[in-house]
OpenMM code with the backbone's topology and positions (N, CA, C; nanometers):
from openmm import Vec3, app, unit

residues = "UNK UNK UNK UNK UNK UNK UNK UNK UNK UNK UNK UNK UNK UNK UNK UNK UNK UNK UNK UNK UNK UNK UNK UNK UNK UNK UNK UNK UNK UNK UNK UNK UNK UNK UNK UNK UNK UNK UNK UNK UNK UNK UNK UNK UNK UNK UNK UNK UNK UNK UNK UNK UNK UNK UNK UNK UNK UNK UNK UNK UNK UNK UNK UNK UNK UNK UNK UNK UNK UNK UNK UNK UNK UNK UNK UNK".split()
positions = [
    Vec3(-2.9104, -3.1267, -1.1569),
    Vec3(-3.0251, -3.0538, -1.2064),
    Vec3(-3.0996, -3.1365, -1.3111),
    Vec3(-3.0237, -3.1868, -1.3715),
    Vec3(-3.0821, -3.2677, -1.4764),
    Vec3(-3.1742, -3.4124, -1.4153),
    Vec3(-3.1769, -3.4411, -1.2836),
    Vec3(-3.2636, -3.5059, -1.2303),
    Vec3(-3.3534, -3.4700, -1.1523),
    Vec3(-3.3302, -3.3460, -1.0578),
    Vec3(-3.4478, -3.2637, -0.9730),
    Vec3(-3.5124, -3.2193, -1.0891),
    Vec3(-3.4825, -3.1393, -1.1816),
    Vec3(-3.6111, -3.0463, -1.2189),
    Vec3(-3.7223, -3.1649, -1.3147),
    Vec3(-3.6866, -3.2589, -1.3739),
    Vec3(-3.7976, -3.3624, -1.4151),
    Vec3(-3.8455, -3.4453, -1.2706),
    Vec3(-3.8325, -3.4093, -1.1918),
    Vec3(-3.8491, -3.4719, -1.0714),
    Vec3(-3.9874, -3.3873, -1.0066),
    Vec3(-3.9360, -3.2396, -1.0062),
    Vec3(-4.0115, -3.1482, -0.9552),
    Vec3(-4.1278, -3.1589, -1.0603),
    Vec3(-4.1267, -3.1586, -1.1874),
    Vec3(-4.2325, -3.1437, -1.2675),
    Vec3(-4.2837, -3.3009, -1.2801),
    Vec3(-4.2611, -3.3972, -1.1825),
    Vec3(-4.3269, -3.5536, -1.2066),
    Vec3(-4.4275, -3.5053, -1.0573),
    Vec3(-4.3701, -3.4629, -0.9428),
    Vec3(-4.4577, -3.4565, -0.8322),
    Vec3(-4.5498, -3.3698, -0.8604),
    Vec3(-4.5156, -3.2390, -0.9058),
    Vec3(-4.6595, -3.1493, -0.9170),
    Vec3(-4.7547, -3.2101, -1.0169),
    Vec3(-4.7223, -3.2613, -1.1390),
    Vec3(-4.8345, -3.3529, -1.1746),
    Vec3(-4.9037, -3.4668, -1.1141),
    Vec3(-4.8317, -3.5275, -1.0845),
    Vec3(-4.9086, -3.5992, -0.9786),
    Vec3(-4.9899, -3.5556, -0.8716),
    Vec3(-4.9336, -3.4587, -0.8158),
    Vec3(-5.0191, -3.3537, -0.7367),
    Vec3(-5.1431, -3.3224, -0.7745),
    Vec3(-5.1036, -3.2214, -0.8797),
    Vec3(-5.2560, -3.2080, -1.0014),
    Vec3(-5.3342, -3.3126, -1.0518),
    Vec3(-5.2733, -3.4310, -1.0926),
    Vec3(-5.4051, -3.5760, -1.1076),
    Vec3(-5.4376, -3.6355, -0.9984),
    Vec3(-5.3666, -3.6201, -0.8679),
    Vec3(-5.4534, -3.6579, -0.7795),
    Vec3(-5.6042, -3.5368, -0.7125),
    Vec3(-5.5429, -3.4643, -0.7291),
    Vec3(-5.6543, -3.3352, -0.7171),
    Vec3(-5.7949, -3.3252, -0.8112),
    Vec3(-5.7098, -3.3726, -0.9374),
    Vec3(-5.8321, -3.4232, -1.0461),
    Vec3(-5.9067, -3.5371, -1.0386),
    Vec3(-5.8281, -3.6509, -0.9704),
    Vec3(-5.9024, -3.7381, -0.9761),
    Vec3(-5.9821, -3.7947, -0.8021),
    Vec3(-5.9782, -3.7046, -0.7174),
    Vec3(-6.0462, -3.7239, -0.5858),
    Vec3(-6.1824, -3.6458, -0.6053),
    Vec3(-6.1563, -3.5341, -0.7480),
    Vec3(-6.3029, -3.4180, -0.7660),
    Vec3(-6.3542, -3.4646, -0.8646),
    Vec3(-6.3449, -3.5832, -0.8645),
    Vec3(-6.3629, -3.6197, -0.9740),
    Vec3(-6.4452, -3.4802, -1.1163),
    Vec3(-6.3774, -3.3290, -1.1449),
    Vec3(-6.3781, -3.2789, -1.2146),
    Vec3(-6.2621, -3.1840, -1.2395),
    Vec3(-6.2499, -3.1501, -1.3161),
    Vec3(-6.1091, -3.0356, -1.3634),
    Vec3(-6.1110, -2.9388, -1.2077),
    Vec3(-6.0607, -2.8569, -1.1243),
    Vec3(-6.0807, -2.7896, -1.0950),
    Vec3(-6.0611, -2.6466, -1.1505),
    Vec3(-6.0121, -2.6664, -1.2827),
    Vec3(-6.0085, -2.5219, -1.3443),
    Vec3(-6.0345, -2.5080, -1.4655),
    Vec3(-6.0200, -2.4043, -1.4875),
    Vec3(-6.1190, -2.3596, -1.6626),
    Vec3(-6.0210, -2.4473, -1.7531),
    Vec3(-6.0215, -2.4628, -1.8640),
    Vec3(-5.9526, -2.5175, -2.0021),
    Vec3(-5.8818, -2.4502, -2.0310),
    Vec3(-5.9286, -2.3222, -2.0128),
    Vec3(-5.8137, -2.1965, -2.0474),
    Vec3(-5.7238, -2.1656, -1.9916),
    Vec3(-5.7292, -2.2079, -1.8556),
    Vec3(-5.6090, -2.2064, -1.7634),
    Vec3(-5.5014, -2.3281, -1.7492),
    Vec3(-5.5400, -2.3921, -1.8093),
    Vec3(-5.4674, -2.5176, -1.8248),
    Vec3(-5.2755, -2.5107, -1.8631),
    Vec3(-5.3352, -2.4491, -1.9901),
    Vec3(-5.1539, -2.3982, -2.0426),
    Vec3(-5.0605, -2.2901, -1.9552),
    Vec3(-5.1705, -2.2344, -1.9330),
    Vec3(-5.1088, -2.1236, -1.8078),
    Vec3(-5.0403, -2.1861, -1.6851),
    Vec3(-5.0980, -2.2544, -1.6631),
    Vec3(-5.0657, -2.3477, -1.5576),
    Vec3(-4.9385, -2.4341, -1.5606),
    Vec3(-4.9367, -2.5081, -1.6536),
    Vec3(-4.8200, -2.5596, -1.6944),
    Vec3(-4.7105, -2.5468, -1.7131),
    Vec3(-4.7444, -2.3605, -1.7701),
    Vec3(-4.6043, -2.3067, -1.7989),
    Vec3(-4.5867, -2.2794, -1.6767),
    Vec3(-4.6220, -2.2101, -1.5710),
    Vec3(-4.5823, -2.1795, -1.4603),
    Vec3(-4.4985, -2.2989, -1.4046),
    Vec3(-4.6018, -2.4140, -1.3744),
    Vec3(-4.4859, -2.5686, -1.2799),
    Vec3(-4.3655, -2.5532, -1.3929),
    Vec3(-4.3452, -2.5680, -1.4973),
    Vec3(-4.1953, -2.5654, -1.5904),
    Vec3(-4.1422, -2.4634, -1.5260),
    Vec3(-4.1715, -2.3436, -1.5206),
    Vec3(-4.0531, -2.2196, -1.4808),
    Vec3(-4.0694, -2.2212, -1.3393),
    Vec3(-4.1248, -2.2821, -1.2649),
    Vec3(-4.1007, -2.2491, -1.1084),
    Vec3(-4.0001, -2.3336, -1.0810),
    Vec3(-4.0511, -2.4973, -1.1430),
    Vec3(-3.9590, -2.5720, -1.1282),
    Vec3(-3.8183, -2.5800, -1.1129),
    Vec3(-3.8007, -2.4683, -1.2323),
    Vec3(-3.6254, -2.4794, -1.2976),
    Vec3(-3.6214, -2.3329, -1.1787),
    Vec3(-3.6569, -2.2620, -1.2332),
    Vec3(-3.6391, -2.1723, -1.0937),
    Vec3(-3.5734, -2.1794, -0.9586),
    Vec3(-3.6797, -2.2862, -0.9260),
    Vec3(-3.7238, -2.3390, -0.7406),
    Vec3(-3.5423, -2.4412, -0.7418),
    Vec3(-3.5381, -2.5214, -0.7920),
    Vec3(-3.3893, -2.5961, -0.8250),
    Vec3(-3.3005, -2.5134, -0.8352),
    Vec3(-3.2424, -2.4049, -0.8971),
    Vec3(-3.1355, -2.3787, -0.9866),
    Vec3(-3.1198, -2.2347, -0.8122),
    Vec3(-3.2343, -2.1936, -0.7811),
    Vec3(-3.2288, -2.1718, -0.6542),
    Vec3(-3.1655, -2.1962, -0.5337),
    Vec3(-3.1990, -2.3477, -0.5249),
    Vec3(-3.1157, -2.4141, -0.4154),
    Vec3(-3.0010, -2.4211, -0.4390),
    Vec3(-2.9746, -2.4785, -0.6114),
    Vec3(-2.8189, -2.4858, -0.5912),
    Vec3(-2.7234, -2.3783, -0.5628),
    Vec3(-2.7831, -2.2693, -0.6634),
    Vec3(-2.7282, -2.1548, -0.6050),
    Vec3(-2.6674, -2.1355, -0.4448),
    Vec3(-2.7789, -2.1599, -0.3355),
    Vec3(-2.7848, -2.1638, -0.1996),
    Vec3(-2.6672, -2.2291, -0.1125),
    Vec3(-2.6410, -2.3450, -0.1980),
    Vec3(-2.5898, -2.4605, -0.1917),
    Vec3(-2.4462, -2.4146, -0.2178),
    Vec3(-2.4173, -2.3115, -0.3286),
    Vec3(-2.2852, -2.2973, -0.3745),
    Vec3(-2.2376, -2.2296, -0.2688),
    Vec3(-2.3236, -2.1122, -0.2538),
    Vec3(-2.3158, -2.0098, -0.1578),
    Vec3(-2.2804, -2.0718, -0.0173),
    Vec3(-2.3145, -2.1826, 0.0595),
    Vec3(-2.2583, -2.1993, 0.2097),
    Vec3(-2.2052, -2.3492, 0.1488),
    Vec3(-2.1582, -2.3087, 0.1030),
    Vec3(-2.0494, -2.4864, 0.0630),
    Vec3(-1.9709, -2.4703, 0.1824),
    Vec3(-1.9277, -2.3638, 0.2366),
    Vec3(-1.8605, -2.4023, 0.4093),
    Vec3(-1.9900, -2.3878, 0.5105),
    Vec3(-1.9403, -2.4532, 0.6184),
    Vec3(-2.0552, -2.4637, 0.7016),
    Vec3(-2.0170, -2.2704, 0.7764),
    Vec3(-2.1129, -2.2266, 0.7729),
    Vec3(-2.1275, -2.1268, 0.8466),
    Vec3(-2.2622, -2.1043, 0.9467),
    Vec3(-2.2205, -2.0319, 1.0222),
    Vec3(-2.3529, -1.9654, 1.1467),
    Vec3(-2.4472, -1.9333, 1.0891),
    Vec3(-2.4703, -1.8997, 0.9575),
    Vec3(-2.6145, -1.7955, 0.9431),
    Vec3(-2.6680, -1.8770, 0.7771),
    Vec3(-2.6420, -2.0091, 0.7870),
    Vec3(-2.7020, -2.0980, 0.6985),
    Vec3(-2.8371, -2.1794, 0.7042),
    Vec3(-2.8986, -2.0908, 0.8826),
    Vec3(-2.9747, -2.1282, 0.8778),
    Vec3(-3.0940, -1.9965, 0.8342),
    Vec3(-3.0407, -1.9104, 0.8410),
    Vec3(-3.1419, -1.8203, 0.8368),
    Vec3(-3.1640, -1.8311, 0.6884),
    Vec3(-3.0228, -1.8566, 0.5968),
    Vec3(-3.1095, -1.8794, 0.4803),
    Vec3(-3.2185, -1.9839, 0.4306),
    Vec3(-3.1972, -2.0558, 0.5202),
    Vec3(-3.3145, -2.1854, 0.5204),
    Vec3(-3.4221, -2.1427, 0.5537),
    Vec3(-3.4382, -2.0757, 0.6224),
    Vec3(-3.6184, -1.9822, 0.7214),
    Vec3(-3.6335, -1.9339, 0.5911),
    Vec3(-3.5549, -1.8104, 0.4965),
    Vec3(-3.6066, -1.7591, 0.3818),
    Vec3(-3.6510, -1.8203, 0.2966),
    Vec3(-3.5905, -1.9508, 0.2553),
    Vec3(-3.6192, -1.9801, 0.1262),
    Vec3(-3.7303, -2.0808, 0.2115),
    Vec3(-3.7513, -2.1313, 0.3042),
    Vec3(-3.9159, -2.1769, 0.3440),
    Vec3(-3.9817, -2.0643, 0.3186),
    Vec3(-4.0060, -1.9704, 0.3512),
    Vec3(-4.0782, -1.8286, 0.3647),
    Vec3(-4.1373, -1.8093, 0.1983),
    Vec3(-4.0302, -1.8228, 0.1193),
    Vec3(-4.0513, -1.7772, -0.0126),
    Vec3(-4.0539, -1.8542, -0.0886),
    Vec3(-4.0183, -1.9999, -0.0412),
    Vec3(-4.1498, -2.0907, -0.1453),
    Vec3(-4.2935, -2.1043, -0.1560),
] * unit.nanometer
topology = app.Topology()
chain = topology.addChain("A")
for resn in residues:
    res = topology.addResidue(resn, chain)
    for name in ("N", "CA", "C"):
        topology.addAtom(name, app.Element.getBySymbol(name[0]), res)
């Protein structure tokens, strides 16, 4: 964890400066900025701590490990 979740929060920025820098303008208010941020931090640790969870959960291989895979596509 201690390497995905600074991982997850290096791609979505990058994400976001490439978005900024092809429009060449902000695409969003100033005010939304912090809002924003906090969200990629808590989805991040979220979206990770998620999988592992997932991960703990079918540490044996079972039949229906895939359906949890369809969900958690679904609900990212």
């Amino acid at each position: 964890a201690l390497v995905d979740i600074p991982l997850f929060w290096t791609l979505m920025c990058l994400m976001f400066g490439i978005l900024v820098l092809f429009s060449q303008t902000c695409p969003l208010p100033a005010s939304t900025i912090l809002p924003l941020i906090i969200c990629i931090i808590g989805y991040g640790i979220s979206l990770v701590l998620l999988v592992y969870l997932i991960a703990f959960k079918f540490h044996r291989r079972r039949s229906n490990h895939y359906i949890w895979s369809l969900i958690f596509i679904l609900v990212s």
